[in-house]
N, C-alpha and C positions, 0 to 999 in steps of 0.2 A: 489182494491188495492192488488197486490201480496203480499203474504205472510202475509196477515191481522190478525189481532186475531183471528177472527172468522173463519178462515180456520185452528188454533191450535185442533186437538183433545181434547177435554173434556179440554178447558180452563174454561168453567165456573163451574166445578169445584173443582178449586183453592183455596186454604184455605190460603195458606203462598208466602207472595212476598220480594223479594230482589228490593230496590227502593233506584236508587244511582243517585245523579245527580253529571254531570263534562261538563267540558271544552274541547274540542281538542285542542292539541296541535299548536302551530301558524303555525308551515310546515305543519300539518296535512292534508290529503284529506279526505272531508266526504265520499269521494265514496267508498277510497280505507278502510275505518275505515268500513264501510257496507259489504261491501265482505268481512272483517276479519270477523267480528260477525257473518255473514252467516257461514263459515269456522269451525268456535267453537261451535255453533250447531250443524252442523251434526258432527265433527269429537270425541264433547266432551260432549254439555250441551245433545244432544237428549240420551245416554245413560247410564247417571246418575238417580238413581233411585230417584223417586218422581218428576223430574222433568217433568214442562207440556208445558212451551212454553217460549218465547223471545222476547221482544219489545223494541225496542230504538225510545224515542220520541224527537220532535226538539222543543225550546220553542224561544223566544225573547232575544236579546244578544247574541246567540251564545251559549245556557245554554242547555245541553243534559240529558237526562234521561234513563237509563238502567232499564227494568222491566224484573227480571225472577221468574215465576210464579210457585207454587211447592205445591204441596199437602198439605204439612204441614210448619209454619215459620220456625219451627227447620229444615226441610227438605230443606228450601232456604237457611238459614245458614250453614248448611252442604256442599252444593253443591258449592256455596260461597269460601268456606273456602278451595275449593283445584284448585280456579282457579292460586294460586301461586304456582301451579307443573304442571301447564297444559303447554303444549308449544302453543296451539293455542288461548288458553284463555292470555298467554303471550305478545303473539302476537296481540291482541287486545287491551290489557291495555296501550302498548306502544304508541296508539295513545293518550290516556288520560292523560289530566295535572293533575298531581297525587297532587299538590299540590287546586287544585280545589275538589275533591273529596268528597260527602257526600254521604254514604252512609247507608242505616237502613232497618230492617225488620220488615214485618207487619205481624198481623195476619187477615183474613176476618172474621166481624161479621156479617154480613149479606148478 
């Protein structure tokens, strides 16, 4: 699989994750919402410090999953917390039904 986890440098490890699940949008394109998140990695999330890698998972219903992985939880709330002045990170969101939106941080204990 392209771009797999285990092609992340030093994903395992990861101590702190950003884990949001949503809906696209009904116009949305999944393809076109992949190539945005591609976009905001390289242009934004690879360098941001702490930051270690990017996963978007697909589940049943149509119910999506955002994982970004990050040294520390404070380090993934950080990183988080400026994707509302990123323009590519922007650009991303706008595929998401904001009003679907769950988002939370974790920390890894084991």
């Amino acid at each position: 699989m392209k771009n797999s986890l285990k092609d992340i440098p030093n994903i395992s490890s990861f101590v702190g994750i950003e884990f949001c699940t949503f809906l696209l949008k009904d116009n949305a394109s999944e393809e076109d919402m992949i190539k945005c998140s591609s976009d905001m990695e390289q242009q934004f999330l690879s360098s941001e410090d702490g930051f270690l890698g990017h996963a978007i998972l697909k589940g049943k219903d149509g119910l999506y999953v955002d994982l970004a992985f990050a040294t520390s939880q404070e380090k993934a709330e950080e990183i988080c917390g400026k994707w509302m002045e990123n323009e590519f990170a922007l650009k991303y969101l706008e595929f998401i039904e904001s009003e679907s939106v769950n988002i939370s941080f974790w920390t890894r204990i084991k």
